[in-house]
MMTF fields as JSON, N, C-alpha, C and O atoms, coordinates in Angstrom:
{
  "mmtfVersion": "1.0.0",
  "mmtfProducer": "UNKNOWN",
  "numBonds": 259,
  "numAtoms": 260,
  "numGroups": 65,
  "numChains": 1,
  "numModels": 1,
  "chainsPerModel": [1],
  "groupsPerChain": [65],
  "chainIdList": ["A"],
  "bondAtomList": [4, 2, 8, 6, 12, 10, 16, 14, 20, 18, 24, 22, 28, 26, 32, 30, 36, 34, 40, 38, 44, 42, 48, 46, 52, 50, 56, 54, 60, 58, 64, 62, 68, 66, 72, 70, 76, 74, 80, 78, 84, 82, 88, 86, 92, 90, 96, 94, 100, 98, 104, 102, 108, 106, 112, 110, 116, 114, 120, 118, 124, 122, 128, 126, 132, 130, 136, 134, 140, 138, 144, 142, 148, 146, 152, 150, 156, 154, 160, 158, 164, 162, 168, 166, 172, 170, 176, 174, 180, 178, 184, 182, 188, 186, 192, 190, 196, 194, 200, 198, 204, 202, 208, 206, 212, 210, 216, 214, 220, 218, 224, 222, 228, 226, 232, 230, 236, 234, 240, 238, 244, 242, 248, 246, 252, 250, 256, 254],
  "bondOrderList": [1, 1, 1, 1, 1, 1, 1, 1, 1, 1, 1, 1, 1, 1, 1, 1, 1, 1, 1, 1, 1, 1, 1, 1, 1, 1, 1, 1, 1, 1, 1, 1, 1, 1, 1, 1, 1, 1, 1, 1, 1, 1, 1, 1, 1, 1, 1, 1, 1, 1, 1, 1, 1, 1, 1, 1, 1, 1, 1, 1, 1, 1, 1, 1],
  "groupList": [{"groupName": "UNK", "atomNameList": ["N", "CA", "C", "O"], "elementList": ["N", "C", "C", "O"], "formalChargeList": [0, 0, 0, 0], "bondAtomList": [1, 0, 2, 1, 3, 2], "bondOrderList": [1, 1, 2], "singleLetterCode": "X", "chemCompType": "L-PEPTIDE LINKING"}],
  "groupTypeList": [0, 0, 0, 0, 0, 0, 0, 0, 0, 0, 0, 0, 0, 0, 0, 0, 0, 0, 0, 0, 0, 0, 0, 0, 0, 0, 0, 0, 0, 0, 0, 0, 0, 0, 0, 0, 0, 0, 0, 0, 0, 0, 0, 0, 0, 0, 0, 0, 0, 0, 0, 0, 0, 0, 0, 0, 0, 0, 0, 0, 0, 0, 0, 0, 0],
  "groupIdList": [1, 2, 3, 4, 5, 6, 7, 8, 9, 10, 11, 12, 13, 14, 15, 16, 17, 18, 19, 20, 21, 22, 23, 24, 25, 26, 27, 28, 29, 30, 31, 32, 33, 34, 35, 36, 37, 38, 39, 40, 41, 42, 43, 44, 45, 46, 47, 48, 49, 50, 51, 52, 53, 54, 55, 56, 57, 58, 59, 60, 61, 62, 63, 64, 65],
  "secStructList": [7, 7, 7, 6, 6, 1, 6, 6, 1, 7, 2, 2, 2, 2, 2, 2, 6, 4, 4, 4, 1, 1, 1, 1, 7, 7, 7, 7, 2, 2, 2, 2, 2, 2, 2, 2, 2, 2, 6, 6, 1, 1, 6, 6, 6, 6, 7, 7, 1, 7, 7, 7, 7, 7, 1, 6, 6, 2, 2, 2, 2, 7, 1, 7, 7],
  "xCoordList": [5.325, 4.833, 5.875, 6.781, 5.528, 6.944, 5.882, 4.959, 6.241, 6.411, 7.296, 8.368, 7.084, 8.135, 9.121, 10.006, 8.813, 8.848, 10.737, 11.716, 10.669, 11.759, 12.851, 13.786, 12.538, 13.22, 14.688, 15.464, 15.219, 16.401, 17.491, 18.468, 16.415, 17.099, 17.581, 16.713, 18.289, 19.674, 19.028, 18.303, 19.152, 18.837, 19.427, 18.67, 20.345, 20.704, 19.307, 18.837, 18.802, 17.627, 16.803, 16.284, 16.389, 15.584, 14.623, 13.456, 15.918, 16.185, 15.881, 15.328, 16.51, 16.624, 15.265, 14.752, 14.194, 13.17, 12.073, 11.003, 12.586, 11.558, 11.661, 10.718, 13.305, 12.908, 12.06, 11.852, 11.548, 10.952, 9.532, 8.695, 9.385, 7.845, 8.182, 9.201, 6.409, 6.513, 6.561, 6.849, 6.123, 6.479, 7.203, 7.048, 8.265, 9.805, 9.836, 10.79, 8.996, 8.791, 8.438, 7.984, 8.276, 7.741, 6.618, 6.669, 5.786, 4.507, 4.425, 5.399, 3.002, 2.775, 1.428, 0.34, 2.06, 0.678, -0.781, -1.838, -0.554, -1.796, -2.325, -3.425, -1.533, -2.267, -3.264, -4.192, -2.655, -3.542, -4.951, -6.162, -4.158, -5.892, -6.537, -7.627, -6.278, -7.092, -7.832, -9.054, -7.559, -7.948, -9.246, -10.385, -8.493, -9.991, -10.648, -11.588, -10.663, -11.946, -12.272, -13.365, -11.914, -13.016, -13.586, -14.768, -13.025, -14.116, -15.281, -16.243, -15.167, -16.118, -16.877, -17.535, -16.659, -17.205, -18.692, -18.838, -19.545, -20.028, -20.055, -20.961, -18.985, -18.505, -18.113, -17.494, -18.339, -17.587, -18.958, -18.936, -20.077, -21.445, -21.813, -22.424, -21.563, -21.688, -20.346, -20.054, -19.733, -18.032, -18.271, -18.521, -18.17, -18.752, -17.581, -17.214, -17.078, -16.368, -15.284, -15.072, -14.318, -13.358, -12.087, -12.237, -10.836, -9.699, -8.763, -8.196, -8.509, -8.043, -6.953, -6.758, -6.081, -4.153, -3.618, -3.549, -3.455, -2.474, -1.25, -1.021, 0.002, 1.061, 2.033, 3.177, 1.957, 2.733, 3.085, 3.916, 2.53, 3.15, 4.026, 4.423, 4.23, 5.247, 4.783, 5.624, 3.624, 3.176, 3.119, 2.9, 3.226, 3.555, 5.216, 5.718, 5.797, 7.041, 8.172, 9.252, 8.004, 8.908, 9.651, 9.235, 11.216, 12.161, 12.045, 12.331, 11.488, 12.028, 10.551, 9.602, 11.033, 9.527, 9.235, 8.124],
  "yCoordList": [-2.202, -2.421, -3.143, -3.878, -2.75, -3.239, -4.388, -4.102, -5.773, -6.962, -7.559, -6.973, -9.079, -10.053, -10.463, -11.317, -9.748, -10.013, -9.158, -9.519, -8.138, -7.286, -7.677, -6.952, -8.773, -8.865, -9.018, -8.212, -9.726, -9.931, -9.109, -9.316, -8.103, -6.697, -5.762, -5.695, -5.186, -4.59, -2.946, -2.85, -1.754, -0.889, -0.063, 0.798, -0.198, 0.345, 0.184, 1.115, -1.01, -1.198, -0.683, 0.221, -0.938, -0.015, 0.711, 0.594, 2.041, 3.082, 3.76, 4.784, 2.68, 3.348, 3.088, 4.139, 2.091, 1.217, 2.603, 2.918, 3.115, 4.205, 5.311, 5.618, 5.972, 6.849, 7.366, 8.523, 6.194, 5.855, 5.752, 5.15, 6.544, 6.754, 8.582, 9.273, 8.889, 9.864, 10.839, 11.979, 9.622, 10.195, 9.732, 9.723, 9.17, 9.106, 7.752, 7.904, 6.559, 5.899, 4.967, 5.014, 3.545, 2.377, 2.416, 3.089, 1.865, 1.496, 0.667, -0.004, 0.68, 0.01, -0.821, -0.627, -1.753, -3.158, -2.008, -1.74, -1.745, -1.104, 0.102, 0.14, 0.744, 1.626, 1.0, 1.475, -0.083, -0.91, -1.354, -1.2, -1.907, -2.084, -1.239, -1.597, -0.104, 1.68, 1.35, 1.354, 1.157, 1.85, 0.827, 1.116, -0.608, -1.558, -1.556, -2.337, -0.886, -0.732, 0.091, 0.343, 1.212, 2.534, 1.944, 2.256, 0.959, 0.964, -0.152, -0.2, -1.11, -1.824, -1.54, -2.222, -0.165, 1.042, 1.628, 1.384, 2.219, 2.797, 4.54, 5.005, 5.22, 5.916, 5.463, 6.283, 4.696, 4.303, 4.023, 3.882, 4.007, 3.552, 3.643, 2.668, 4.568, 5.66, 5.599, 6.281, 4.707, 4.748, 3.528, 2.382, 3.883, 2.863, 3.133, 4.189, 1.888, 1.93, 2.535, 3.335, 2.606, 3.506, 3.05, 1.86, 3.427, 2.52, 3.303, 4.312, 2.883, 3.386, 3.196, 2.282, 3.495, 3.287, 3.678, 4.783, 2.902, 2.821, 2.433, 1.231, 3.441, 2.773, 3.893, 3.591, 5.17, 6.031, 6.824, 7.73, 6.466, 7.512, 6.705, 7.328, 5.766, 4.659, 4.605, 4.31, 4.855, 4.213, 5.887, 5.94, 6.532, 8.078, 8.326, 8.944, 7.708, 8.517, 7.622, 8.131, 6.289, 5.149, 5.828, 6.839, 5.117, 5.481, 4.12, 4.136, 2.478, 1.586, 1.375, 2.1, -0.476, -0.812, -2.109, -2.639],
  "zCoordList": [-0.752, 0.585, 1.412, 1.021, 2.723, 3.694, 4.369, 5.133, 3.898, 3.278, 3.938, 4.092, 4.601, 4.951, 3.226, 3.287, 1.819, 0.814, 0.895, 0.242, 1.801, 1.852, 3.213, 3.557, 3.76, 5.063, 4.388, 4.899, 3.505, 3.094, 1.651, 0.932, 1.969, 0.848, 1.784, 2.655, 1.994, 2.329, 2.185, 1.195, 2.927, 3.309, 1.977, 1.529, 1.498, -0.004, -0.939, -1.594, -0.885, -1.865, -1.413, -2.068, -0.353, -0.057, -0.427, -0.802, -0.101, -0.084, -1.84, -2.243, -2.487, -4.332, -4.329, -4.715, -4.06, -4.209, -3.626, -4.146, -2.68, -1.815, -3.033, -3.762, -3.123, -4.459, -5.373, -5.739, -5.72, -6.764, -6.556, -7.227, -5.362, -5.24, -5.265, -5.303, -5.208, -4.979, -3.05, -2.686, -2.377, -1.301, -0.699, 0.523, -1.27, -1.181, 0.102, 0.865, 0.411, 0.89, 0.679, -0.464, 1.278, 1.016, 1.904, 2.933, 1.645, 2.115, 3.354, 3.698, 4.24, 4.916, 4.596, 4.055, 5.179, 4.687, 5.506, 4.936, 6.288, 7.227, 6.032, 5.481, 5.905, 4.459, 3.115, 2.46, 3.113, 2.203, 2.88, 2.721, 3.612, 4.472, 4.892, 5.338, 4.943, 5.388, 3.911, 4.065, 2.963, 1.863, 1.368, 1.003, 1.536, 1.256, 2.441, 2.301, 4.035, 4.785, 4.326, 4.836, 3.179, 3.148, 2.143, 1.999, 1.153, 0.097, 0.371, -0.396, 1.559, 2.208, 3.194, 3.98, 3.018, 4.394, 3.689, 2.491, 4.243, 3.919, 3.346, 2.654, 3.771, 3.121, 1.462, 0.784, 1.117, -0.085, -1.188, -2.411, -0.269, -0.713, -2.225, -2.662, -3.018, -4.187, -5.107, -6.089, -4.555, -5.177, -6.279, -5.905, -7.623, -9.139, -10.056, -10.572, -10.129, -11.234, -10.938, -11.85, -10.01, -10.314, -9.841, -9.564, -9.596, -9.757, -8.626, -9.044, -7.021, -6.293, -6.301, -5.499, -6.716, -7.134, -5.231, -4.692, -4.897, -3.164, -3.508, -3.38, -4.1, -4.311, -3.896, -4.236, -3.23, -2.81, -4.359, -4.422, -5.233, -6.195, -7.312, -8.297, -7.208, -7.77, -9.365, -10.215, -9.678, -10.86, -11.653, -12.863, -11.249, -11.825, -12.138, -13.077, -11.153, -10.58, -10.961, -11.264, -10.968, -11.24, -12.159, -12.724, -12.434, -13.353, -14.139, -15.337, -13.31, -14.207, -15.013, -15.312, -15.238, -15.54, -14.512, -14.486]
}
């Protein structure tokens, strides 16, 4: 996630760091929060037990650990 956590990493990192997803990007804090208003939404009403992974693909796609 694009994070005051990244203000002082260098566009090289980035960049290798985005790779390593699957949609070839870093995240936005606002995507995260899309995802916990839907599950505090009522659309989400019926949603039990289950494990919403918001990471662009990273945890499939990663090369490290």
């Amino acid at each position: 996630m694009l994070t005051a956590a990244w203000d002082d990493i260098g566009a090289t990192d980035r960049a290798a760091s985005a790779a390593q997803t699957v949609l070839g990007r870093l995240g936005d804090p606002a995507e995260i929060a899309a995802a916990i208003a839907f599950l505090v939404s009522d659309d989400a009403s019926f949603v039990t037990g289950a494990a919403l992974v918001v990471d662009g693909g990273w945890s499939v796609y990663k090369t490290s650990s």
